[in-house]
C-alpha positions, 0 to 999 in steps of 0.5 A: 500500500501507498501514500502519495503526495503530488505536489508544485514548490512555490516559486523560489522555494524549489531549493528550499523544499528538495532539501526539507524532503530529504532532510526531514520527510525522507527521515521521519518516514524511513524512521518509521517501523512500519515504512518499507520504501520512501521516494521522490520522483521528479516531473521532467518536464513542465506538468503538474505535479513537479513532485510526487513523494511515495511512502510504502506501507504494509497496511491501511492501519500502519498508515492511520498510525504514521498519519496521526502522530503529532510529528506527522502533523507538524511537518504538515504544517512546514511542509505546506510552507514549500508547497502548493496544489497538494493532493494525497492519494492512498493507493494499492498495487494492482500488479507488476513483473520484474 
């Protein structure tokens, strides 16, 4: 199972916002017993979104228990700093081959 965050950085903050992903979310995700893969993925070109952040989870429930930590909502708020035009998603694996 996965959260995704497709997300645009406000004008000027493109430098500011890559480095609070890497240096905050990335973290406190990874942090977490329950987070087996955490990334970023990068629109090449001009579209929406300019990033989509990943988290993998085993289950709804481990991603309930990530989501209402107070940490959580903390970096809510900062991240809404960087960030606009956020939509998240929670989503399943269909399928997929090596």
């Amino acid at each position: 199972m996965y959260l995704v965050i497709r997300f645009d950085i406000l004008p000027g903050k493109m430098a500011e916002c890559d480095k609070y992903i890497e240096n905050e979310l990335i973290p406190f995700f990874t942090s977490q017993k329950e987070v087996h893969r955490v990334g970023v993925l990068e629109d090449k070109f001009i579209g929406w979104p300019e990033r989509e952040l990943y988290v993998e989870v085993d289950d709804l429930t481990s991603l309930q228990n990530i989501m209402a930590s107070k940490e959580t909502r903390q970096m809510k708020e900062h991240f809404t700093s960087y960030a606009i035009d956020i939509q998240t998603q929670i989503m399943d694996l269909a399928f997929s081959k090596p």
